[in-house]
N, CA, C and O atoms as a GROMACS GRO file, in nm:
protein
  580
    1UNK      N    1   0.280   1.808  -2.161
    1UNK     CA    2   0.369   1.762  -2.056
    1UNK      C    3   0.484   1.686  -2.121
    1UNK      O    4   0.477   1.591  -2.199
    2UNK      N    5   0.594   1.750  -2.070
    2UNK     CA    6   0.736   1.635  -2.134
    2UNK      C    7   0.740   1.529  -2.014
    2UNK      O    8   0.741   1.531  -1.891
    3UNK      N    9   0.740   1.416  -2.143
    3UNK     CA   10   0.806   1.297  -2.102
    3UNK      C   11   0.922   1.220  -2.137
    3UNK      O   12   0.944   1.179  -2.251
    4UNK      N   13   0.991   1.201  -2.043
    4UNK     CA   14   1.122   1.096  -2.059
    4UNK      C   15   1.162   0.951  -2.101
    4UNK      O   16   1.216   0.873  -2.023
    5UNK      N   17   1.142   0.931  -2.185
    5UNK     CA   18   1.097   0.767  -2.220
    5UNK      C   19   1.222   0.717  -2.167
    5UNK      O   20   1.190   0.598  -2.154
    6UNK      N   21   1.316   0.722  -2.137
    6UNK     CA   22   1.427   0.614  -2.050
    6UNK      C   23   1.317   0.638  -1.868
    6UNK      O   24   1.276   0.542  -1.802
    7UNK      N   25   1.296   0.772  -1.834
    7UNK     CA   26   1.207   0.768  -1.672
    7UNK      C   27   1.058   0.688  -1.698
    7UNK      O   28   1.023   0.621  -1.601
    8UNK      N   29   0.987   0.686  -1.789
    8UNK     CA   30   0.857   0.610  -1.807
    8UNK      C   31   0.919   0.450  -1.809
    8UNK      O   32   0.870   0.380  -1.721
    9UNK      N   33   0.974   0.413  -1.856
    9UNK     CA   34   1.053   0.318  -1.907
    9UNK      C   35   1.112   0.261  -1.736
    9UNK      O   36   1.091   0.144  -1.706
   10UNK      N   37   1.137   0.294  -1.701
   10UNK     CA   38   1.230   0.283  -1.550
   10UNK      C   39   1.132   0.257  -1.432
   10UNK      O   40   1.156   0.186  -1.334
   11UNK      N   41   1.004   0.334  -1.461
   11UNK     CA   42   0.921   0.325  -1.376
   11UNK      C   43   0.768   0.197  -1.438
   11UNK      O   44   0.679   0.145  -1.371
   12UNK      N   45   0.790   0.189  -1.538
   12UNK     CA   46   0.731   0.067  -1.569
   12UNK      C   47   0.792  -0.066  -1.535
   12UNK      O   48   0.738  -0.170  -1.498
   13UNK      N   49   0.888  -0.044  -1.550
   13UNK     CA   50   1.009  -0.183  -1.458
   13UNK      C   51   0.971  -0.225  -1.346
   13UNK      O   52   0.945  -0.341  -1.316
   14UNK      N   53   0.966  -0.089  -1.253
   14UNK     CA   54   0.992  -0.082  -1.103
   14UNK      C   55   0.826  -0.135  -1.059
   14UNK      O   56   0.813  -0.211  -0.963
   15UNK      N   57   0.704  -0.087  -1.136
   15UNK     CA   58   0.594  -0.120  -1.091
   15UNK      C   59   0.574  -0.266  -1.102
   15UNK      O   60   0.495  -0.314  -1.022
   16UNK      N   61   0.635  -0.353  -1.192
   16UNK     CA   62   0.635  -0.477  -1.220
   16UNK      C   63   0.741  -0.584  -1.166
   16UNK      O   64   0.772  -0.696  -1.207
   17UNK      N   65   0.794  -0.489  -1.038
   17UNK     CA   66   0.843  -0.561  -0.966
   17UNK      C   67   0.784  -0.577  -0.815
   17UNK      O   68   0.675  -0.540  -0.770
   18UNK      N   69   0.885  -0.641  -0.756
   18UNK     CA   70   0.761  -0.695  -0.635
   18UNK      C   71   0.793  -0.584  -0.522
   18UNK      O   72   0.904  -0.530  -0.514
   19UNK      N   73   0.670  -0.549  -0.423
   19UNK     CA   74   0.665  -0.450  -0.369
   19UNK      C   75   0.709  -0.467  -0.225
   19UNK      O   76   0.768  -0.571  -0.196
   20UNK      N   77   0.684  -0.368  -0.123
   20UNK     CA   78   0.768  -0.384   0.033
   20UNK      C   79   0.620  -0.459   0.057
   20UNK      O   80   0.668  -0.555   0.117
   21UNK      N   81   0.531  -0.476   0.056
   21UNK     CA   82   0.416  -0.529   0.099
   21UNK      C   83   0.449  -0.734   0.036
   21UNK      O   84   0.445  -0.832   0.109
   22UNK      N   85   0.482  -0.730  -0.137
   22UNK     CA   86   0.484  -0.854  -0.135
   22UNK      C   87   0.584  -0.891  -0.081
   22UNK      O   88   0.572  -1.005  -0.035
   23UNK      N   89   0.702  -0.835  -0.061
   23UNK     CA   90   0.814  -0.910   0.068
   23UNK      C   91   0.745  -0.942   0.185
   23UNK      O   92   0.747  -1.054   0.235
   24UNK      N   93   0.695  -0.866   0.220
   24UNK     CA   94   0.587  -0.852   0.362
   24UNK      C   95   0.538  -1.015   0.424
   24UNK      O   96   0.559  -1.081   0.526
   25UNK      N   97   0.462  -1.032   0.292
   25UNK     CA   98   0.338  -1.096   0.224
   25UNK      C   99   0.437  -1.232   0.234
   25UNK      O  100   0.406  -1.314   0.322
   26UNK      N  101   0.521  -1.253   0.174
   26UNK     CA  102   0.617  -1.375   0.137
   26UNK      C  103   0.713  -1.393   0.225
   26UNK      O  104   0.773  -1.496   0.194
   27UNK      N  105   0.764  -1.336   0.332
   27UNK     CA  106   0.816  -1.349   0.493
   27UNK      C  107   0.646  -1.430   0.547
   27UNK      O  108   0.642  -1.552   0.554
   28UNK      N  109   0.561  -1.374   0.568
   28UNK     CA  110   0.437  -1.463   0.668
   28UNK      C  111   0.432  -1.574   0.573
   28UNK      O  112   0.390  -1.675   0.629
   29UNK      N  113   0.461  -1.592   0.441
   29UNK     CA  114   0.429  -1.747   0.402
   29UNK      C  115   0.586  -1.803   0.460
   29UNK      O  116   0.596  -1.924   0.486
   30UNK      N  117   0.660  -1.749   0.473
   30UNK     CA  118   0.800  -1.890   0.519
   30UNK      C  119   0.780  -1.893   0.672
   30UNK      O  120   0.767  -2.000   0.733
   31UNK      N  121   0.779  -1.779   0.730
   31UNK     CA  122   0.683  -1.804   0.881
   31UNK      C  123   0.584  -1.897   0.873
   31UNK      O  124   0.612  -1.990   0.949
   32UNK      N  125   0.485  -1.914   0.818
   32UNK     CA  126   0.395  -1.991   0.825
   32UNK      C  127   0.319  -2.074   0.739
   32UNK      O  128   0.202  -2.084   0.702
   33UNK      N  129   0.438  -2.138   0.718
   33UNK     CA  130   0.398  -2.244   0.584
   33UNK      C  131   0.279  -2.295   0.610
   33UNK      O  132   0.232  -2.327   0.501
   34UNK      N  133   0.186  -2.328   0.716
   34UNK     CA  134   0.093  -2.400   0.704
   34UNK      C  135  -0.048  -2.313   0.706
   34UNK      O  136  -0.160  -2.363   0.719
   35UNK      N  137  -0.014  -2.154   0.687
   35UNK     CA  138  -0.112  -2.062   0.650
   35UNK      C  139  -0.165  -2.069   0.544
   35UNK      O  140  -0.242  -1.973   0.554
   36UNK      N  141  -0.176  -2.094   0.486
   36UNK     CA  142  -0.208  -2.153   0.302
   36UNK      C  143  -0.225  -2.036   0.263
   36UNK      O  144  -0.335  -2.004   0.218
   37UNK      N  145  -0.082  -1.914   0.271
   37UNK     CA  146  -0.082  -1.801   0.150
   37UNK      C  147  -0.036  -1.817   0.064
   37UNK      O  148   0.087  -1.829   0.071
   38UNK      N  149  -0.120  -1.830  -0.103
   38UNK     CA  150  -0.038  -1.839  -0.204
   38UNK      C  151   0.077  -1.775  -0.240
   38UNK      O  152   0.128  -1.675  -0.190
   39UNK      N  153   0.123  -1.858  -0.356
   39UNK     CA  154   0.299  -1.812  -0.361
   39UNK      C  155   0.266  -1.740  -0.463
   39UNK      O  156   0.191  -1.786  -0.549
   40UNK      N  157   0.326  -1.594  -0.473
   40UNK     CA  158   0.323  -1.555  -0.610
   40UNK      C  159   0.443  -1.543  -0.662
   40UNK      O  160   0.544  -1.499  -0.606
   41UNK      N  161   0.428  -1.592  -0.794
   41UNK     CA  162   0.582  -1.584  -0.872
   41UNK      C  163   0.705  -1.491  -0.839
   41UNK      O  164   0.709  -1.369  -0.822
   42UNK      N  165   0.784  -1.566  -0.835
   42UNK     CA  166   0.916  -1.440  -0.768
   42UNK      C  167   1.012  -1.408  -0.914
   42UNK      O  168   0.931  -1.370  -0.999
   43UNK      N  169   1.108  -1.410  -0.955
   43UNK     CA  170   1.180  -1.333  -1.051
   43UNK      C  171   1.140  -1.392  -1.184
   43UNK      O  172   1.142  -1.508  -1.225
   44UNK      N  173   1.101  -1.271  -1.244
   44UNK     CA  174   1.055  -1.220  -1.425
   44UNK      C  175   0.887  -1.238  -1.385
   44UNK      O  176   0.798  -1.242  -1.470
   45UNK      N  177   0.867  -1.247  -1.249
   45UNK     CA  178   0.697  -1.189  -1.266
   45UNK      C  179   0.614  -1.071  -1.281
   45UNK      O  180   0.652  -0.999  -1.189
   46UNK      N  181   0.544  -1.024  -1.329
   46UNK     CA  182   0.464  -0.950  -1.309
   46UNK      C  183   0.392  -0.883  -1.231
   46UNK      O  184   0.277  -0.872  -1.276
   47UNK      N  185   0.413  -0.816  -1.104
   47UNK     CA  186   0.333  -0.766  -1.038
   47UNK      C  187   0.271  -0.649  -1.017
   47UNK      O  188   0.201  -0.642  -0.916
   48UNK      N  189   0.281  -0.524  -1.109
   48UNK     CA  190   0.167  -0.437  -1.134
   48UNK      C  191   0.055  -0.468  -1.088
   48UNK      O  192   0.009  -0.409  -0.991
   49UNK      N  193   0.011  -0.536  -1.131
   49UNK     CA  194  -0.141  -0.575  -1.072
   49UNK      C  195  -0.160  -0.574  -0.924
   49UNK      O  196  -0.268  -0.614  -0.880
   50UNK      N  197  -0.070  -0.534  -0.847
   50UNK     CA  198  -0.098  -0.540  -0.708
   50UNK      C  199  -0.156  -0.719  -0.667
   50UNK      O  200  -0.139  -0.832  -0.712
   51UNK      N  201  -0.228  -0.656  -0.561
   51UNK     CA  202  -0.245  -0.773  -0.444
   51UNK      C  203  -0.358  -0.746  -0.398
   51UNK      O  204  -0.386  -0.638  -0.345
   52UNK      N  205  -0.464  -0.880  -0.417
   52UNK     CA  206  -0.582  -0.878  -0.406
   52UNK      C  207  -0.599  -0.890  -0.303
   52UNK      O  208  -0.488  -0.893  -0.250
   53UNK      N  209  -0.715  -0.905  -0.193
   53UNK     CA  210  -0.751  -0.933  -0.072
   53UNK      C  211  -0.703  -1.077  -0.061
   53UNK      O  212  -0.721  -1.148  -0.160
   54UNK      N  213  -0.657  -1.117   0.022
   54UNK     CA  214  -0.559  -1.241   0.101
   54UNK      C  215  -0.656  -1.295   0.194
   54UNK      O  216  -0.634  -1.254   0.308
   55UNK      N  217  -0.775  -1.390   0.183
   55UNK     CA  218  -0.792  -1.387   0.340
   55UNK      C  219  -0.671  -1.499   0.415
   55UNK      O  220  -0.649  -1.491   0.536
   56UNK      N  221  -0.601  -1.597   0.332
   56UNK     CA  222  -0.525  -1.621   0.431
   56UNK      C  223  -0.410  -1.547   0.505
   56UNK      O  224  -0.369  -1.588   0.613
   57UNK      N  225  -0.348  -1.413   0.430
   57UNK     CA  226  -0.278  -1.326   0.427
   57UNK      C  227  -0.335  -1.254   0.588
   57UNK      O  228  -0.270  -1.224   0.688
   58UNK      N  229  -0.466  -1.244   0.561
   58UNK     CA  230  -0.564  -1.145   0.679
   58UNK      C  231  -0.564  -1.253   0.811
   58UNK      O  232  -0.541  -1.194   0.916
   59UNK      N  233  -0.583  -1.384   0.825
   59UNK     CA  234  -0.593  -1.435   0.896
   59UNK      C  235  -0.416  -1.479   1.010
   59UNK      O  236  -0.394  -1.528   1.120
   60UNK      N  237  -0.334  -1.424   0.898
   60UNK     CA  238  -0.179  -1.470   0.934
   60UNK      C  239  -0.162  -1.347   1.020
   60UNK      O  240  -0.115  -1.354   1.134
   61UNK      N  241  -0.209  -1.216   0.955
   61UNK     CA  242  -0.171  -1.085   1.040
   61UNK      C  243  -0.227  -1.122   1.177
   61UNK      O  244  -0.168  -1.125   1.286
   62UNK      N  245  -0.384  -1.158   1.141
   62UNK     CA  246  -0.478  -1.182   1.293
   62UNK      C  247  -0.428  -1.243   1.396
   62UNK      O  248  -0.470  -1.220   1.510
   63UNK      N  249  -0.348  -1.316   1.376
   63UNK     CA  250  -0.275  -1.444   1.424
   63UNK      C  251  -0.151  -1.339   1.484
   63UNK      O  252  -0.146  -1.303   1.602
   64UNK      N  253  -0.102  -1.319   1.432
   64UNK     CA  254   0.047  -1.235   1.459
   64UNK      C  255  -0.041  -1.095   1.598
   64UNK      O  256   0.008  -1.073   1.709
   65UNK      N  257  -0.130  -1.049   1.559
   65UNK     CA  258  -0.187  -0.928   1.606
   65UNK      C  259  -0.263  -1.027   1.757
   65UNK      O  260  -0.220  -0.976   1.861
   66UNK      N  261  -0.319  -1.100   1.775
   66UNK     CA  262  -0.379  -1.157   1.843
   66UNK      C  263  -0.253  -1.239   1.985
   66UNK      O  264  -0.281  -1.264   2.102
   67UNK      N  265  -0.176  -1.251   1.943
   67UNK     CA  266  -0.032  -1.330   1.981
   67UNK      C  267   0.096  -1.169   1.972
   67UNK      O  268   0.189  -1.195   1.895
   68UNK      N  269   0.104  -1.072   2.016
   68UNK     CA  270   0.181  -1.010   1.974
   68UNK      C  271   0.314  -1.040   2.061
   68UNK      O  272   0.421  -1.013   2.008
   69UNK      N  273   0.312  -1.080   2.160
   69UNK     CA  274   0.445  -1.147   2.243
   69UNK      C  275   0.486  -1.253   2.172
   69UNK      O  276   0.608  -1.262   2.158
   70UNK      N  277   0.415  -1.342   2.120
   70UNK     CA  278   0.508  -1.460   2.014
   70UNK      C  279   0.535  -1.404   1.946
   70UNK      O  280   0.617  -1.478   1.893
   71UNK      N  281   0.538  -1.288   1.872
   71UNK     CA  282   0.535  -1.276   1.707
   71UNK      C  283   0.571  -1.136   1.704
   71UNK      O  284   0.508  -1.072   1.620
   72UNK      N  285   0.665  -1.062   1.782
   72UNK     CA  286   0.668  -0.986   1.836
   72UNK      C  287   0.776  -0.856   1.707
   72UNK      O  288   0.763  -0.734   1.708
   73UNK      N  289   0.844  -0.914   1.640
   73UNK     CA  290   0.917  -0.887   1.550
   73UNK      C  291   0.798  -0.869   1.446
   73UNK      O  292   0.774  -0.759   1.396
   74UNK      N  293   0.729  -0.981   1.418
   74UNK     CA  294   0.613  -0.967   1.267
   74UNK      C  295   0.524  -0.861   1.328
   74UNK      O  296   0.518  -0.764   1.252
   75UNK      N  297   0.458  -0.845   1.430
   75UNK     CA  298   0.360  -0.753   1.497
   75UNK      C  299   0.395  -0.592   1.443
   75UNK      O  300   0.328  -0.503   1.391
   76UNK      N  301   0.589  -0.611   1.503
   76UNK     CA  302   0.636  -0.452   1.492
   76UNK      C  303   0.610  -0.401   1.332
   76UNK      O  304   0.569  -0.290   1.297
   77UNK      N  305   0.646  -0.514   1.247
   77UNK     CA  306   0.698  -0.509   1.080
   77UNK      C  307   0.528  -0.463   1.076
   77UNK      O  308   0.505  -0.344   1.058
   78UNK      N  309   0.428  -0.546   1.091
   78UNK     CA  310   0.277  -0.464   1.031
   78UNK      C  311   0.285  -0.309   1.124
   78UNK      O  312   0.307  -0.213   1.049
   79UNK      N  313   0.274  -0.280   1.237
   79UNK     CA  314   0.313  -0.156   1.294
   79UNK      C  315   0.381  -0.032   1.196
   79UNK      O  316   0.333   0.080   1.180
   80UNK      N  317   0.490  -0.078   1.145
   80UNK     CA  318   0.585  -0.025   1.078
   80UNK      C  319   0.550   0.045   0.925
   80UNK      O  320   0.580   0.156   0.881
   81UNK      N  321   0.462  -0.089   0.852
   81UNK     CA  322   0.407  -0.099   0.730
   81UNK      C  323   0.266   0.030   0.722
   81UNK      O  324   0.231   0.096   0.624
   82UNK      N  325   0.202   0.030   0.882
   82UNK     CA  326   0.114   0.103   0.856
   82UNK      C  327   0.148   0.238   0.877
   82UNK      O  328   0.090   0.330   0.819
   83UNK      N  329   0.254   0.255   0.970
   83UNK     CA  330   0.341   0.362   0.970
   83UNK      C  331   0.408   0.418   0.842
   83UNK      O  332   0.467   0.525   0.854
   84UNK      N  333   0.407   0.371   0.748
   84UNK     CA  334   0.486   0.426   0.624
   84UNK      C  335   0.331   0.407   0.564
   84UNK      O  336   0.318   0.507   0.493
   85UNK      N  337   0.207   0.332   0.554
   85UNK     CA  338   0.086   0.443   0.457
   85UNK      C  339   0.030   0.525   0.563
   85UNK      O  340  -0.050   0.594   0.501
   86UNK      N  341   0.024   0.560   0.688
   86UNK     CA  342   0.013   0.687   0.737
   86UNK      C  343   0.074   0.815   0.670
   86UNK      O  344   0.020   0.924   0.650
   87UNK      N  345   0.206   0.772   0.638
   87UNK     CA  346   0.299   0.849   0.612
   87UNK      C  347   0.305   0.904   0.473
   87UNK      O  348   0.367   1.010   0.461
   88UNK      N  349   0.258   0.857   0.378
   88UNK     CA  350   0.212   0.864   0.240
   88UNK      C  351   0.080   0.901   0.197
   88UNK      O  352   0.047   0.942   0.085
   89UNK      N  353  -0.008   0.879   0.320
   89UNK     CA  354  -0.145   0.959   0.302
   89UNK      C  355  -0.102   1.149   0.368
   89UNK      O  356  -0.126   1.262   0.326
   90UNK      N  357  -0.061   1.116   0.437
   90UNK     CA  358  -0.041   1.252   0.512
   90UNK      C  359   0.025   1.349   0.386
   90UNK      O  360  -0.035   1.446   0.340
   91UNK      N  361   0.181   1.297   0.331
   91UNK     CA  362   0.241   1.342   0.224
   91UNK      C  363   0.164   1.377   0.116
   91UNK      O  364   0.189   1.489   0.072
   92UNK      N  365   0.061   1.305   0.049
   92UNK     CA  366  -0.051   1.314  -0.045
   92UNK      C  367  -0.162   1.463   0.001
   92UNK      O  368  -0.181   1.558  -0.076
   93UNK      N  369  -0.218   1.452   0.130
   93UNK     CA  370  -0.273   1.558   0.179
   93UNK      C  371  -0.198   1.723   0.139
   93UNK      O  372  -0.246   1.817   0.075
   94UNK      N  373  -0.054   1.704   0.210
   94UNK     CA  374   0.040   1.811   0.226
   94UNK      C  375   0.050   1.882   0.058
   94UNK      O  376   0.043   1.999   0.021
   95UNK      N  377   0.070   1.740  -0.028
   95UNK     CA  378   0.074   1.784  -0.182
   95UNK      C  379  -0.044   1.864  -0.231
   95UNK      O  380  -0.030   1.963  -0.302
   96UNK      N  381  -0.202   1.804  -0.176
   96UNK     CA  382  -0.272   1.855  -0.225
   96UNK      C  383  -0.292   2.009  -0.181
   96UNK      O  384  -0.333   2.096  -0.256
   97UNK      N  385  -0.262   2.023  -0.070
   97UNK     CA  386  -0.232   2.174  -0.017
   97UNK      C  387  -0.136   2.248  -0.074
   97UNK      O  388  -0.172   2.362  -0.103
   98UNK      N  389  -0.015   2.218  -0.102
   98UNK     CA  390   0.064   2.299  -0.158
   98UNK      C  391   0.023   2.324  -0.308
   98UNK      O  392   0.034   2.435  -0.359
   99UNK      N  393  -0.022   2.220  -0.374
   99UNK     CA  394  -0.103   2.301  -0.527
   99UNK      C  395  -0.194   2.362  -0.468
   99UNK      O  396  -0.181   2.480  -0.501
  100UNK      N  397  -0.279   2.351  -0.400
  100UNK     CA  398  -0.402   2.502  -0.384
  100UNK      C  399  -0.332   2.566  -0.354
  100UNK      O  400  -0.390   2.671  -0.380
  101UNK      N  401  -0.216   2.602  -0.305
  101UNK     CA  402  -0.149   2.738  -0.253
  101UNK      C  403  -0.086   2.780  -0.399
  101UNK      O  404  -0.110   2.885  -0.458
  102UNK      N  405  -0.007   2.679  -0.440
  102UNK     CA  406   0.028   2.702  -0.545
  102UNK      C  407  -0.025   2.776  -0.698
  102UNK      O  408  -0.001   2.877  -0.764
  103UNK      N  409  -0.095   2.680  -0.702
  103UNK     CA  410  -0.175   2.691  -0.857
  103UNK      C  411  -0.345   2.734  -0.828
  103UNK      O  412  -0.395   2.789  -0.925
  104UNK      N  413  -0.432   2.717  -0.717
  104UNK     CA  414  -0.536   2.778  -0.697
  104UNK      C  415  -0.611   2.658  -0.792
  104UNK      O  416  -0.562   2.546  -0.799
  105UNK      N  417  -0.722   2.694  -0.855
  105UNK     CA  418  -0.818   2.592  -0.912
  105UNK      C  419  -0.749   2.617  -1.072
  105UNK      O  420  -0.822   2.582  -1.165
  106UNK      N  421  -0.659   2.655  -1.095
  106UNK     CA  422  -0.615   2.665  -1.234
  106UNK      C  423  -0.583   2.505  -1.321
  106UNK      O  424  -0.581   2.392  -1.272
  107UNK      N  425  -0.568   2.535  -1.421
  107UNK     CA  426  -0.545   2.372  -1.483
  107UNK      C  427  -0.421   2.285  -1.442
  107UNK      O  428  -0.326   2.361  -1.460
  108UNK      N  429  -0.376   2.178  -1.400
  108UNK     CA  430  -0.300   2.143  -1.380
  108UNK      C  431  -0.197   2.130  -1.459
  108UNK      O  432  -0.187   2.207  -1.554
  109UNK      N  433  -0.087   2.018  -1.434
  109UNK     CA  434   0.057   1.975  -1.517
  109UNK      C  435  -0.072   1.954  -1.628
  109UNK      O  436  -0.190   1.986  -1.611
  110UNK      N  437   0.000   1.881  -1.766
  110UNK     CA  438  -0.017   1.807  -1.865
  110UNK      C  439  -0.207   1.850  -1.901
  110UNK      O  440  -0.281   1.766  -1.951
  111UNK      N  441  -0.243   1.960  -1.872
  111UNK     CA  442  -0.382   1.967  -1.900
  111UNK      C  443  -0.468   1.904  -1.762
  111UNK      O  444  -0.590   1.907  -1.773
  112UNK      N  445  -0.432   1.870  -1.683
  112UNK     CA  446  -0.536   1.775  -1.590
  112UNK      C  447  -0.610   1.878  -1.525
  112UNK      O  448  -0.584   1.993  -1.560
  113UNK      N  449  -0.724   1.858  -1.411
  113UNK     CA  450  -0.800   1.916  -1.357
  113UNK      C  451  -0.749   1.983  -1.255
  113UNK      O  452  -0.831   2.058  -1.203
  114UNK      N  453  -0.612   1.985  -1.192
  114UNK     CA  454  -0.556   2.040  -1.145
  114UNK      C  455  -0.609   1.994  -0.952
  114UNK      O  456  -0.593   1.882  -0.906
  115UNK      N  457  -0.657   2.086  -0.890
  115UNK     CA  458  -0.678   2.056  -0.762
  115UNK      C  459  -0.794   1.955  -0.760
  115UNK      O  460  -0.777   1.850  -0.697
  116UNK      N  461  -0.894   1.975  -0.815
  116UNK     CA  462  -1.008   1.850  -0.824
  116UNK      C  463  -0.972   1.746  -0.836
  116UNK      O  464  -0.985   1.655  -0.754
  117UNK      N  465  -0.894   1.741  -0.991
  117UNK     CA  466  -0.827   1.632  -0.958
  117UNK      C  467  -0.739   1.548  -0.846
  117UNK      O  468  -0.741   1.427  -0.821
  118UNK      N  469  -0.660   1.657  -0.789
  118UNK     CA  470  -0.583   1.578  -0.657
  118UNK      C  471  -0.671   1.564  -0.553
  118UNK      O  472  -0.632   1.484  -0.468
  119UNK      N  473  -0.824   1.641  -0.522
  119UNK     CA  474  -0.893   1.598  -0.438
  119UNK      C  475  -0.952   1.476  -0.464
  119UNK      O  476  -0.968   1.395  -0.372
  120UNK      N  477  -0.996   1.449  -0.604
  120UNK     CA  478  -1.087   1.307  -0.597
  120UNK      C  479  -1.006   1.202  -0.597
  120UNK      O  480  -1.051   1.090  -0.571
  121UNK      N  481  -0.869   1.224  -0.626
  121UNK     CA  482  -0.762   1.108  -0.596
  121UNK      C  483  -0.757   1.111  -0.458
  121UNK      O  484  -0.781   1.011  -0.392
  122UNK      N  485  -0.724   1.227  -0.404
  122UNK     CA  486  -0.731   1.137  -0.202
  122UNK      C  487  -0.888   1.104  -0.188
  122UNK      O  488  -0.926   0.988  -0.168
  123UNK      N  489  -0.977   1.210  -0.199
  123UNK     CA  490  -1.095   1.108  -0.126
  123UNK      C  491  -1.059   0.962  -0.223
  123UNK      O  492  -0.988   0.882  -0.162
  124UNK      N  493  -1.083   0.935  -0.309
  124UNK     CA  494  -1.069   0.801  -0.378
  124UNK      C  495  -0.953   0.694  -0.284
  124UNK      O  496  -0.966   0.582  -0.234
  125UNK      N  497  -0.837   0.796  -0.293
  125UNK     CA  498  -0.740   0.714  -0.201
  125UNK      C  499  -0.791   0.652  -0.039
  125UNK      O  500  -0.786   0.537   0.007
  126UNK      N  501  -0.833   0.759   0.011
  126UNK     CA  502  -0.861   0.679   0.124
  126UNK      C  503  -0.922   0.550   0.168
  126UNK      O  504  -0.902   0.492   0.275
  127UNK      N  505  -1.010   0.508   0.053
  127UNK     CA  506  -1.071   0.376   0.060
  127UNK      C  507  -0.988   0.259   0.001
  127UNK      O  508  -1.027   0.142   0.000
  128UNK      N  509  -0.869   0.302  -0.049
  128UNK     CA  510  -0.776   0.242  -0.113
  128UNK      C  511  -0.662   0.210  -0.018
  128UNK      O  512  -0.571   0.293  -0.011
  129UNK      N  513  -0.656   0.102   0.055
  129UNK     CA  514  -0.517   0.061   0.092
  129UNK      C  515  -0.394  -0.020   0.098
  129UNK      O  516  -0.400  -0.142   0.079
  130UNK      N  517  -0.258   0.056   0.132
  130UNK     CA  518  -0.166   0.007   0.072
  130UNK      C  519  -0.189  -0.148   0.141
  130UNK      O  520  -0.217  -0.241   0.065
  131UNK      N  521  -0.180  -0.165   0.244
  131UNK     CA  522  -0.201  -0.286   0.320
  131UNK      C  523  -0.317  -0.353   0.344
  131UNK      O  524  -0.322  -0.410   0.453
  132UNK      N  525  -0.364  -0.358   0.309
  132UNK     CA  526  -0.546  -0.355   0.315
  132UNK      C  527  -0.556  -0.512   0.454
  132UNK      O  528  -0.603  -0.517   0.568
  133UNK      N  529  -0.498  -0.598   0.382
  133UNK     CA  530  -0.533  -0.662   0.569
  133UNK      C  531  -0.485  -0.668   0.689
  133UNK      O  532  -0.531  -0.742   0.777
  134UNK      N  533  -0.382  -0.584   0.704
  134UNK     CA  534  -0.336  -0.531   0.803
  134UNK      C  535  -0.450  -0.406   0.906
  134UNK      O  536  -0.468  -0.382   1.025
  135UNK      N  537  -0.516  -0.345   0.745
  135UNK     CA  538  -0.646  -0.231   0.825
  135UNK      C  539  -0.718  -0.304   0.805
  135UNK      O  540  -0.810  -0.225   0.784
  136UNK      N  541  -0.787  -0.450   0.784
  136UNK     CA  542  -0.895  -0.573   0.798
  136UNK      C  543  -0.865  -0.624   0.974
  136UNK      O  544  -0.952  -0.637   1.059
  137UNK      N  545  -0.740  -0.643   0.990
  137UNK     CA  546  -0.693  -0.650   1.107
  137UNK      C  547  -0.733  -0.562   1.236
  137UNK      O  548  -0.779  -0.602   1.343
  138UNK      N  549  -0.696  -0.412   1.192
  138UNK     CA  550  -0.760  -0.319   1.296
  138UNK      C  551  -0.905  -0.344   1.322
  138UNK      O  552  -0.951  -0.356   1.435
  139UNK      N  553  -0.971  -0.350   1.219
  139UNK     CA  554  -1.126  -0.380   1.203
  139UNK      C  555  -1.154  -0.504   1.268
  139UNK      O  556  -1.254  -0.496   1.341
  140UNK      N  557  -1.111  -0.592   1.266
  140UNK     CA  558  -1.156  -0.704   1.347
  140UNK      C  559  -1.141  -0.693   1.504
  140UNK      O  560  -1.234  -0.716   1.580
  141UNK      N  561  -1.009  -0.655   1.546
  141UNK     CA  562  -0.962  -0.588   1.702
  141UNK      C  563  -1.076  -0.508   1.724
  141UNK      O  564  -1.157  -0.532   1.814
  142UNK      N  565  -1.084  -0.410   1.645
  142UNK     CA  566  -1.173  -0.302   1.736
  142UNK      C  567  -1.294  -0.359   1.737
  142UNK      O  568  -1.340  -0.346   1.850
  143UNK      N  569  -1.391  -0.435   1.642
  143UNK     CA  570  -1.506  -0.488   1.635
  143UNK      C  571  -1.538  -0.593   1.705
  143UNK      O  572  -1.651  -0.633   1.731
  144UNK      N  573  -1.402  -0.653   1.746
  144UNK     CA  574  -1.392  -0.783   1.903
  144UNK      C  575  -1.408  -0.697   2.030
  144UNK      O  576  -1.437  -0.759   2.132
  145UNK      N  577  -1.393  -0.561   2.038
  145UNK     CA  578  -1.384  -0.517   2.149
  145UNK      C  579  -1.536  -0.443   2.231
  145UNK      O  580  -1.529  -0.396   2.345
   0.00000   0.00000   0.00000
């Protein structure tokens, strides 16, 4: 597989910068300073590492989700957020269909397993989420009900 070391390079940048989720994440802490969501470092930090489970993060959504006439703007923005990983699981699905149409069970790009591989990445994906307490959120609603 060719690689571009200025595009690897570009995209190692971009992962180590902060994501639409930690904006997300850092709007409910100035909303709600007295939520006790930690601050994570803002410029020359590191954030690759993603974003661990929040429970004060989970409890700010609950709050926003529970109150959606006060908070009616933050309510839409999680709405919105889950609307774009709907939208990226679905896209992921569509991909994995178009290589089976494509390439069949043959080897993939760069040597990889080709369709297996993109299947055990979505099943894998699905337990993986972009927002994860926003869908802690659904789970609590529906399990109150």
């Amino acid at each position: 597989m060719h690689r571009d070391p200025a595009v690897q390079e570009a995209l190692i940048r971009r992962c180590a910068e902060p994501s639409i989720y930690d904006a997300a994440v850092h709007l409910l802490s100035r909303r709600f300073p007295d939520a006790g969501i930690a601050p994570r470092p803002e410029r020359g930090a590191d954030y690759s590492e993603g974003l661990a489970h929040d429970p004060a993060v989970f409890a700010t959504w609950k709050r926003i989700y529970d109150d959606q006439g006060a908070q009616m703007s933050l309510f839409q923005l999680g709405e919105r957020l889950i609307d774009l990983e709907d939208a990226f699981r679905r896209w992921r699905f569509r991909h994995l269909t178009t290589v089976a149409r494509v390439i069949g069970r043959s080897t993939g790009t760069g040597g990889s397993a080709g369709l297996r591989y993109l299947q055990q990445t979505a099943i894998d994906g699905m337990e993986d989420f972009l927002f994860p307490e926003l869908w802690q959120v659904r789970n609590a609603i529906f399990e109150g009900q």
